[in-house]
N, C-alpha and C positions, 0 to 999 in steps of 0.2 A: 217228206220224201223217205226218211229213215224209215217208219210207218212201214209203209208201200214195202223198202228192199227186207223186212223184215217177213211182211206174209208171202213175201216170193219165196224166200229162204225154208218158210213151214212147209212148205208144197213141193219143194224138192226133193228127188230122190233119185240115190246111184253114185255117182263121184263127180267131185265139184274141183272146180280151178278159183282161187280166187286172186285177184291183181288188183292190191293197193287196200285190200279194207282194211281198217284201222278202226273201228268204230269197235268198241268193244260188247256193245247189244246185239251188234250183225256176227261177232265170234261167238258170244254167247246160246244165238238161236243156234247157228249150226252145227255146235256142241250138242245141244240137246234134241237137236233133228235125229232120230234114230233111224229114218230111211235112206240119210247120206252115210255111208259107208267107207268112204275114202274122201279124204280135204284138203287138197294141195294149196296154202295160203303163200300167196308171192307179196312180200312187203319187208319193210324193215324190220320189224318188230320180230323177238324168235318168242318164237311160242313153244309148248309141250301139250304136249295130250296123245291120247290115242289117234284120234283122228287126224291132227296135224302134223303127224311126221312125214318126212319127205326123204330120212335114212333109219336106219335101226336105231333103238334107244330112244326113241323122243326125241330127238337133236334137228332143228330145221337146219336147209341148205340154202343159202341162194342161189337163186340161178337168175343167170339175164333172159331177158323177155323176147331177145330177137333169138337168141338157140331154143327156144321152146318142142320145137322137131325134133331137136337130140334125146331131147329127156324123155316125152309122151310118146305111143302109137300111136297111125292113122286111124281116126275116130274114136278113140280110145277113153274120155272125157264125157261124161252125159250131161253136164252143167259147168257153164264158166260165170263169173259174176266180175265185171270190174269198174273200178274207177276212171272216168273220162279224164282225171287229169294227170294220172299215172299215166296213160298208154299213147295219152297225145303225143310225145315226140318218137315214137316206136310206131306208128298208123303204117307206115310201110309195110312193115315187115309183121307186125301183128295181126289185122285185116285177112290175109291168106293163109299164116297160121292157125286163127283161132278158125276158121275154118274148116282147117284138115282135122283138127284135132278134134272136135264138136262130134256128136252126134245126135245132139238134143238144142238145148237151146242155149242160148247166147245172152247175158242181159249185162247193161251198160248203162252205169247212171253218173250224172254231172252237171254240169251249167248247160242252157240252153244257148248258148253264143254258135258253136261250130256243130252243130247238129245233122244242118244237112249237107256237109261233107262229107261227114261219116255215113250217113243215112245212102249218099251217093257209091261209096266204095263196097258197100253190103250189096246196095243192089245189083254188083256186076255178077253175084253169086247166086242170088235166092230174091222172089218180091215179098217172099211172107214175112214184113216187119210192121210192128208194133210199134208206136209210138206214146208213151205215159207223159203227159206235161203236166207239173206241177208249181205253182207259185216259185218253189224252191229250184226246180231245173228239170230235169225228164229221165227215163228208164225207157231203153230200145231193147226191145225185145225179138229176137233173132231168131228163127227157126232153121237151123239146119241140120234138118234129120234126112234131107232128099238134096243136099248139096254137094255138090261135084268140082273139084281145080285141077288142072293140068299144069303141067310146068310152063309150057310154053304161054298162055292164059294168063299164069301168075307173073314170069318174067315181062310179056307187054307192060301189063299192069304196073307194073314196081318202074317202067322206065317213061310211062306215061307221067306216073303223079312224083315223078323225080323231076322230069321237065315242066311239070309245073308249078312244083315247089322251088325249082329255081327261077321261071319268068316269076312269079310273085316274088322272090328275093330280090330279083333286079328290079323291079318296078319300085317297090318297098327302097331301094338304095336310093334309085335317080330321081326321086320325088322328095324323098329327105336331103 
């Protein structure tokens, strides 16, 4: 799977978001990507470089995953890359974010366990997704260059899979 996120990464070009990579081959390639231009890397690790700063001086920031809107413009991002197991308890609030913020593609690699969850909350957006399955786990690939969210849209949404993140919570209780 490394493989695979690694010739995504050669092929990008413009400004990248990334959440959670840690692998130091996938930092590596997009060091040496000369057509990314800007690399906002969201994880624990600080890094320095030209391309990964996120203040003056080289000095990384963290920021939380759910203010994402504060820091970016609308559509403002031409590539996000993240880890399925960083964003899984943020799916709320990330889902309609990485959307506003997008203007290219979306790609998201992990386990294959809750795939078509997630595969379901993209769809309320856009049909154009890609599915990569590999022995190892999968890469969704997301096109939203022609995707559109309203407030009202995004608030249904967030009280929709709030009430079903709690009927699964109480079921999950009264059966254990």
């Amino acid at each position: 799977m490394n493989n695979k996120i690694l010739e995504i990464v050669s092929q990008l070009k413009g400004s990248l978001l990334g959440v959670g990579i840690t692998d130091t081959n996938i930092l590596d390639a997009i060091e040496n990507n000369d057509d990314i231009h800007t690399c906002y890397i969201l994880n624990n690790l600080s890094l320095t470089g030209k391309k990964f700063s996120m203040t003056k001086h080289g000095r990384s920031k963290k920021i939380n995953i759910k203010k994402l809107r504060k820091k970016f413009k609308k559509k403002s991002l031409n590539n996000i890359i993240c880890n399925y197991d960083i964003i899984k308890q943020f799916q709320r609030s990330f889902v309609p974010n990485s959307v506003y913020l997008n203007n290219g593609y979306l790609y998201i690699y992990g386990n294959k366990k809750e795939i078509e969850s997630l595969k379901q909350k993209y769809q309320r957006y856009t049909n154009d997704i890609e599915i990569i399955e590999n022995k190892d786990g999968f890469i969704m690939k997301i096109n939203n260059q022609n995707t559109k969210n309203n407030f009202f849209k995004d608030t249904l949404f967030k009280i929709k899979d709030f009430g079903n993140d709690t009927l699964e919570f109480l079921t999950d209780l009264l059966i254990n």
